[in-house]
C-alpha positions as CSV (number, residue, x, y, z in Angstrom):
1,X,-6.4,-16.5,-27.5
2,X,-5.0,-13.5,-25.9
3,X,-1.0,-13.3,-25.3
4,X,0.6,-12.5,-22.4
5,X,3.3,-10.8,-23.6
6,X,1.5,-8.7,-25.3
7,X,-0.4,-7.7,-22.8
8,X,2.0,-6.8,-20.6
9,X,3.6,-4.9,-23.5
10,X,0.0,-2.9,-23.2
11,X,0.2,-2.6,-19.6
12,X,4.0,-0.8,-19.9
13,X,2.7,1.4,-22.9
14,X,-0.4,2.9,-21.2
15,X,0.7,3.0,-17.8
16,X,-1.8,0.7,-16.5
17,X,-1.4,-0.9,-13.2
18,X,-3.4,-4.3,-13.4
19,X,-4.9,-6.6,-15.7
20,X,-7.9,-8.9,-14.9
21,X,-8.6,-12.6,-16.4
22,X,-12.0,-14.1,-15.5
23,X,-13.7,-17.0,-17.1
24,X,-16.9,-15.3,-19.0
25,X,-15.6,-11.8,-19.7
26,X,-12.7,-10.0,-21.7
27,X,-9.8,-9.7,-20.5
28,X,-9.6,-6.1,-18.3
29,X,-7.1,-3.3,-17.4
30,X,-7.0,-0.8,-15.5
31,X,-5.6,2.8,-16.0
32,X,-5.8,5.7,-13.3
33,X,-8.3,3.7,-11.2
34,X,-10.7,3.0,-14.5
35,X,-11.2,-0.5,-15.8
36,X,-11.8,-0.9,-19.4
37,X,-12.0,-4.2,-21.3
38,X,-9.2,-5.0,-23.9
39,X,-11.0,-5.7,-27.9
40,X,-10.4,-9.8,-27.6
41,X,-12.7,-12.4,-27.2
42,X,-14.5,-13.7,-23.9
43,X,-12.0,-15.9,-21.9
44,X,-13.2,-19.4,-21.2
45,X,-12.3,-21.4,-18.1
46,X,-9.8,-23.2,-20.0
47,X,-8.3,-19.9,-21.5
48,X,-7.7,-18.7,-18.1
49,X,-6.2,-22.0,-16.9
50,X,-3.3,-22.1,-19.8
51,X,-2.6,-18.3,-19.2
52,X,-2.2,-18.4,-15.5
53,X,-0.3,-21.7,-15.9
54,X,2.0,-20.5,-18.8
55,X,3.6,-17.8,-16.2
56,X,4.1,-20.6,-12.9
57,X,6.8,-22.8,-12.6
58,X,6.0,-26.4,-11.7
59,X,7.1,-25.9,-8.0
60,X,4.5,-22.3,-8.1
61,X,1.9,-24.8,-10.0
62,X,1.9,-27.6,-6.9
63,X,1.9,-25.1,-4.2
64,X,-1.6,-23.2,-6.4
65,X,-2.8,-26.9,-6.7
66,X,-2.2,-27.5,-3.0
67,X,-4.6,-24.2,-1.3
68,X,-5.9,-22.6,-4.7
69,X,-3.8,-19.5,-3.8
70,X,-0.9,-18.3,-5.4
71,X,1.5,-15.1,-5.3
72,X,4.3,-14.5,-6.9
73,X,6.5,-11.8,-9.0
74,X,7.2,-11.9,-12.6
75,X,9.6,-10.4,-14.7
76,X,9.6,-9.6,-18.5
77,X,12.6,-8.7,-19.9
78,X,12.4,-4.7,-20.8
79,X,9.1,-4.5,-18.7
80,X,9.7,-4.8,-15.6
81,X,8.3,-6.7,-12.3
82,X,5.0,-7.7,-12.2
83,X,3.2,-9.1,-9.2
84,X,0.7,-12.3,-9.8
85,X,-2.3,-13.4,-7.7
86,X,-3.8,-16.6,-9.3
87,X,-6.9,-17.8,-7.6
88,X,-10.1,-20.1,-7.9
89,X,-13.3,-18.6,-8.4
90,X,-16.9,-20.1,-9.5
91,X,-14.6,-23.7,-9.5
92,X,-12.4,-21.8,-12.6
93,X,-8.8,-20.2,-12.4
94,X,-8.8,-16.6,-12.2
95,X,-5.4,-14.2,-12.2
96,X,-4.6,-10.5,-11.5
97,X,-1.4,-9.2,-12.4
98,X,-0.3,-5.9,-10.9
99,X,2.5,-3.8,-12.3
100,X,5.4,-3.1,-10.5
101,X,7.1,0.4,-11.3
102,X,10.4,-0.6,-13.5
103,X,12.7,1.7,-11.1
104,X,12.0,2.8,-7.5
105,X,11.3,6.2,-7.6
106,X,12.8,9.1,-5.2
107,X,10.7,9.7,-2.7
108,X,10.2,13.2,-3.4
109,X,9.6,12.6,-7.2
110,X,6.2,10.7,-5.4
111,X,5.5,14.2,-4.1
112,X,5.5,12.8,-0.3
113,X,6.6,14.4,2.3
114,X,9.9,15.4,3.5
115,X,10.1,13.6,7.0
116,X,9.4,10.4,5.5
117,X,13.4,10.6,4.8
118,X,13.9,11.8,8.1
119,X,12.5,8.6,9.2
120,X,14.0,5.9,6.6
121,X,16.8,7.1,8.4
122,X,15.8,6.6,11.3
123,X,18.0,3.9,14.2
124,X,15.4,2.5,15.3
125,X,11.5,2.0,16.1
126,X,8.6,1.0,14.2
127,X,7.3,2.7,10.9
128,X,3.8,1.7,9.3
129,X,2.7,2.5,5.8
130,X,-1.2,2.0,5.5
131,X,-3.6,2.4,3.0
132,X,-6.3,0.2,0.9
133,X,-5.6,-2.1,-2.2
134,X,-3.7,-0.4,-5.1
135,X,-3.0,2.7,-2.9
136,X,0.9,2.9,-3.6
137,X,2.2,0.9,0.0
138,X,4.8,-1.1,-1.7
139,X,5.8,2.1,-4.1
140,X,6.3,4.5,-1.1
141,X,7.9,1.6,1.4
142,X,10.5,0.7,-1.3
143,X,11.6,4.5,-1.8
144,X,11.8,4.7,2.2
145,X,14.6,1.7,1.7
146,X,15.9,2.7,-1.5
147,X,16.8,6.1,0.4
148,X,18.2,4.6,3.2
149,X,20.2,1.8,0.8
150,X,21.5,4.9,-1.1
151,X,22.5,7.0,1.9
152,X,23.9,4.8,5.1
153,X,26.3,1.7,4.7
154,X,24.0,-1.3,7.0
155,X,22.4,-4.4,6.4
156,X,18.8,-4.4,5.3
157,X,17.0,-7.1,5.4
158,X,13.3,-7.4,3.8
159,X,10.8,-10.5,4.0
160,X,7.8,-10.4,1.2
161,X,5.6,-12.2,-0.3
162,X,6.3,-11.8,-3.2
163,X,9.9,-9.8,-3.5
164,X,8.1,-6.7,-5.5
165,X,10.8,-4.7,-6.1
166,X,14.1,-5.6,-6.7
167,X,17.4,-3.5,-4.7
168,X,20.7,-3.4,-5.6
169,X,23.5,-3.3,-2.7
170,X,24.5,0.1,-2.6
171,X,25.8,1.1,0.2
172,X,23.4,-0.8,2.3
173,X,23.9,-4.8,1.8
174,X,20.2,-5.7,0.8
175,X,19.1,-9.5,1.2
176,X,15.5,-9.9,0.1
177,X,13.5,-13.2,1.4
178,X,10.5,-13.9,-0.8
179,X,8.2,-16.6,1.3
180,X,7.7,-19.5,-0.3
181,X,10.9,-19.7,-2.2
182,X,13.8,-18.6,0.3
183,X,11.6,-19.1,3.7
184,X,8.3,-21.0,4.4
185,X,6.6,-18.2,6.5
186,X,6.7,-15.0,7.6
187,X,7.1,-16.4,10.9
188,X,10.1,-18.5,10.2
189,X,11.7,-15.5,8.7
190,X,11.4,-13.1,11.5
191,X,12.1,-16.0,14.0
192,X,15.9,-16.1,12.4
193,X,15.8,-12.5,11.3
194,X,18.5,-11.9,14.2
195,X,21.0,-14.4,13.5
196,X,21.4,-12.5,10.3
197,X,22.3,-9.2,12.1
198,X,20.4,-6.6,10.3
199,X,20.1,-2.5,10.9
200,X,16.8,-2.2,8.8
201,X,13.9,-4.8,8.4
202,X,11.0,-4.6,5.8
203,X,8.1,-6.9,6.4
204,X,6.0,-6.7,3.5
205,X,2.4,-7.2,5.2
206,X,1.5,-7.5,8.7
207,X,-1.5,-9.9,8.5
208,X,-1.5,-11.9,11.6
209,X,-1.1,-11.5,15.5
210,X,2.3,-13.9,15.4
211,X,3.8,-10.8,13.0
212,X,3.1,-7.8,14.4
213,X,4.5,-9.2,17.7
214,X,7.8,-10.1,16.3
215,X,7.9,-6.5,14.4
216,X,7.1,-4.4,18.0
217,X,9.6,-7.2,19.8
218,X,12.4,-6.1,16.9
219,X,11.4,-2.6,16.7
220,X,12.4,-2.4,20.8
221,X,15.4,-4.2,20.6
222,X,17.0,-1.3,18.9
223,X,16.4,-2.1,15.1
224,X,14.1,-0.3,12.2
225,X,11.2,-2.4,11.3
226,X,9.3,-1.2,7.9
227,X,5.5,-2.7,7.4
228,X,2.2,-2.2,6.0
229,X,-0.7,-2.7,7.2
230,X,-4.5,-2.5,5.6
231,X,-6.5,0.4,7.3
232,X,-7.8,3.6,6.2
233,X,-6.1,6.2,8.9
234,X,-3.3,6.1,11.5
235,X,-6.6,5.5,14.2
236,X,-7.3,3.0,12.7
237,X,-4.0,1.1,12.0
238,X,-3.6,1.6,15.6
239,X,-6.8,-0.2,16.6
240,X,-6.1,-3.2,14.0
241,X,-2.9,-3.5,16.0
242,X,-4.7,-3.6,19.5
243,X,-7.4,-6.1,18.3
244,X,-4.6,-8.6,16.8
245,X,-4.1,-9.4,20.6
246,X,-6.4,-10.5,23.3
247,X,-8.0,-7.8,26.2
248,X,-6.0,-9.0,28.8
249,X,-2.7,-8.6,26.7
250,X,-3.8,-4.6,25.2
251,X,-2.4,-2.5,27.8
252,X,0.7,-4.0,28.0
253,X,0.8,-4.0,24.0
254,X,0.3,-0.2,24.0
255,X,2.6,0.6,26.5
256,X,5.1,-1.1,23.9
257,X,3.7,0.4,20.5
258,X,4.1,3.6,22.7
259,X,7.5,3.2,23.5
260,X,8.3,1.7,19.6
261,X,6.2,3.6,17.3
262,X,7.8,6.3,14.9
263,X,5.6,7.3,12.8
264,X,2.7,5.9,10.6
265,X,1.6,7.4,6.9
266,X,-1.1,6.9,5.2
267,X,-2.1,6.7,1.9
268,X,-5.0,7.4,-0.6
269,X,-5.2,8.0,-4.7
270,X,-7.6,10.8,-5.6
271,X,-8.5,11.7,-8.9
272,X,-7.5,15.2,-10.5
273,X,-8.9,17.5,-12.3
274,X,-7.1,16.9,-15.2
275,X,-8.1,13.1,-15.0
276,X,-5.0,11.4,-13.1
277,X,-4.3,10.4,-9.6
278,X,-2.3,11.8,-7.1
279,X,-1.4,10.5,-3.7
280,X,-3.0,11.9,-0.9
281,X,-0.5,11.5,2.4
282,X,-1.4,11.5,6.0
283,X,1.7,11.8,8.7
284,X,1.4,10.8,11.9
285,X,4.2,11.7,13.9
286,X,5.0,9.2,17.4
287,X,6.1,12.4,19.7
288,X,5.4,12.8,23.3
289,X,2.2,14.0,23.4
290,X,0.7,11.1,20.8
291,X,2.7,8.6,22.9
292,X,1.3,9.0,25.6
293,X,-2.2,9.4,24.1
294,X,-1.6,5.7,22.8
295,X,0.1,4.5,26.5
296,X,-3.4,5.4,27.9
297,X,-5.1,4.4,25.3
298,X,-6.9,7.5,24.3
299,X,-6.5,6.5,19.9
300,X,-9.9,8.5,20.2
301,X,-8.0,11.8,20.4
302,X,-5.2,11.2,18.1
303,X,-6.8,12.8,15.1
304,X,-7.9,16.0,16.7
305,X,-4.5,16.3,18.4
306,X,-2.9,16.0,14.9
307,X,-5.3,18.9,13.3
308,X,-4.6,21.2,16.2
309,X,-1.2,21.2,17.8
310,X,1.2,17.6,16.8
311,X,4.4,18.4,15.2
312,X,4.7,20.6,12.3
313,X,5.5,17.4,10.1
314,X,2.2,16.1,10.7
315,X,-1.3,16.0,9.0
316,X,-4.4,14.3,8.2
317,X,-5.7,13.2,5.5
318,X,-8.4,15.4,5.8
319,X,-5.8,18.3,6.1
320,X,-4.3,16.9,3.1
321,X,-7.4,17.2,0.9
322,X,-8.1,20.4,1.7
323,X,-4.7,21.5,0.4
324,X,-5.3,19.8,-2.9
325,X,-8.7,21.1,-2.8
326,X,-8.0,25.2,-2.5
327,X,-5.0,25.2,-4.9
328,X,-7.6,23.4,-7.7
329,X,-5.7,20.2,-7.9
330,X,-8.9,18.2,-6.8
331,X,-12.9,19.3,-7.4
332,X,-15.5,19.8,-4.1
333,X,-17.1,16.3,-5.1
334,X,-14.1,14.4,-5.5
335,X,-12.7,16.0,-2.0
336,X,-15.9,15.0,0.2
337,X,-15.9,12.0,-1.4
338,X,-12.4,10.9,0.1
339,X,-12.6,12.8,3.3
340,X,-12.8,11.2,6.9
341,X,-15.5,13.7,8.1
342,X,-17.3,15.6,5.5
343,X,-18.7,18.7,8.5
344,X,-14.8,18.9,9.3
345,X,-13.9,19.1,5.7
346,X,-16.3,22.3,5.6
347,X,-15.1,23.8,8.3
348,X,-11.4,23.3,7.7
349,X,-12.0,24.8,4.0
350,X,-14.1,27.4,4.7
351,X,-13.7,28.1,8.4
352,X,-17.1,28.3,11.0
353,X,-18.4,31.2,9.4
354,X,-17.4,31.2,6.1
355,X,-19.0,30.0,2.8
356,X,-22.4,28.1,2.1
357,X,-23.6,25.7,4.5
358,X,-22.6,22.1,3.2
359,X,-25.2,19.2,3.5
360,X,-23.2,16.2,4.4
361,X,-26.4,14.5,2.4
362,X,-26.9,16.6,-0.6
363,X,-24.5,14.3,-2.9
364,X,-23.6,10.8,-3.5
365,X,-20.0,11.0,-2.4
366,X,-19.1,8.6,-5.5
367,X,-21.2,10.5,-8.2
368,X,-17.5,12.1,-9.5
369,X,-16.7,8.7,-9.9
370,X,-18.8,6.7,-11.5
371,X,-19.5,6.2,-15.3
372,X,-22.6,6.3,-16.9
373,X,-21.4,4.5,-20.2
374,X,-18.8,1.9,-20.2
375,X,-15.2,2.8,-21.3
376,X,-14.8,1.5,-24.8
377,X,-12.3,-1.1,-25.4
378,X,-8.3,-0.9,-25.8
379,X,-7.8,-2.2,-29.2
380,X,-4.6,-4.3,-29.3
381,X,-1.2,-3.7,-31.2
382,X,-1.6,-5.8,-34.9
């Protein structure tokens, strides 16, 4: 049977980011968005159940037993963090393990852009970091604290599930809450989040209504709150945020993002040229004009206001493709494929006028993508 060590050791050694254990197939990684099997036999449901098991303490083991859901970091000594998510599927244990980059990196060694330090910084007000699955959230929120930590002596205070990436106290005091083992909720946590007096707060996920009303209420009692939140574009972080509450409740919720809200940035990996991902950044800045647009609740409006006259700091995604696009960083297929509108993409690369007419039909948008043959197999070390 496989190893986990081992495999980890493979993870660190090709810079992979996760590794995938299912009953009734080979053990997978994936590197630069590409899953390829690793040269070992087919796991069995029994294979699966020892592995996943060999990692969990007995109190992580009763808690899986309890829902069939379990997350949780890991650390291997010279590896790194990793993060776990052990689950049931087909009535067999199933695991994903995610790797967690070894040190938090500068934010402008991610290539992101400048205000996000002007925001870390920040007193106080509301920052969200959005983005699908495996889009670099965690990676870019822990640089945001990491720059503050380094930078302004205060208390920071983050609540996760699990604690990903591990701060030291610089010259910031950083006390990290994992859920589960220092707290039983996010909800408990943020209920006595006060009583502990913090400058800076870093919610790991907004999931629930419960959460993102105790992030606005701290936000607008003069501290920072740091979150993320699944959606694809500041729009439509800002509508998941409205439909967490009931109609009768949404004005007077946007009246109070309005008056909270900093800034929101977005995230996507797109695949270079040369065969590795970059991120992708889109920077919505919370000034006058787009806070009022959200007090009236005009979100329809936000994007074309960002394209055409928001603050110089900000941009859409599709503003940000097309700058990766026409310096050659990022092919035509792979650039409509990750666009929000593919008729604005051709008119913001080649202007009304200019260039061949682009059929938002003529190509799959995921042909760049997809393989025709599947990746051969990573051979283990002997």
């Amino acid at each position: 049977m496989v190893n986990i060590a081992q495999l980890l050791q493979v993870m660190a050694r090709m810079d992979a980011s996760d590794l995938f254990f299912s009953a009734g197939a080979r053990v997978s990684i994936k590197i630069e968005g590409l899953i390829r099997p690793i040269a070992s036999p087919e796991l069995t449901p029994e294979d699966v159940h020892i592995l996943a098991y060999s990692i969990m303490s007995q109190e992580q083991i009763r808690r899986f037993e309890a829902n069939w859901e379990m997350n949780f970091g890991y650390g291997a000594s010279g590896l790194g963090r990793f993060r776990v998510n052990v689950f049931r599927q087909r009535g067999a244990v199933a695991m994903v393990i995610r790797r967690l980059s070894a040190n938090i990196p500068e934010l402008a060694d991610l290539g992101l852009p400048p205000v996000l330090s002007q925001l870390a910084m920040a007193r106080r007000g509301m920052i969200l970091v959005v983005g699908a699955t495996g889009s670099g959230k965690s990676t870019t929120m822990a640089s945001m604290v990491s720059h503050r930590n380094a930078r302004q002596a205060d208390h920071i205070l983050t609540i996760e599930d699990p604690v990903e990436f591990v701060f030291k106290h610089q010259k910031s005091i950083v006390n990290q809450r994992e859920v589960g083992t220092d707290t039983e909720s996010y909800q408990s946590a943020l209920l006595n989040a006060l009583r502990e007096s913090p400058d800076m707060i870093m919610v790991g996920e907004i999931r629930e209504r419960e959460t993102m009303q105790e992030v606005i209420n701290f936000s607008n009692t003069g501290h920072l709150c740091l979150s993320t939140l699944h959606a694809i574009n500041a729009h439509q972080a800002l509508t998941r945020m409205l439909n967490f509450f009931p109609l009768e409740n949404r004005s007077t919720v946007l009246f109070d993002l309005a008056a909270c809200l900093l800034g929101i940035v977005g995230q996507r990996l797109v695949r270079c040229t040369d065969g590795h991902r970059v991120p992708v950044v889109e920077v919505f800045i919370a000034d006058y004009h787009m806070k009022q647009l959200i007090r009236e609740g005009r979100l329809d409006e936000l994007k074309d206001m960002m394209e055409r006259g928001g603050s110089e700091s900000m941009q859409s995604f599709d503003q940000a493709i097309i700058k990766l696009y026409q310096t050659g960083r990022i092919d035509f297929e792979e650039a409509k494929a990750n666009v929000d509108s593919p008729r604005q993409f051709h008119l913001l690369a080649y202007g009304e006028a200019g260039g061949a007419a682009l059929s938002v039909e003529a190509t799959d948008p995921t042909a760049s993508r997809c393989q025709s043959e599947p990746l051969p197999a990573i051979e283990m070390p002997g």
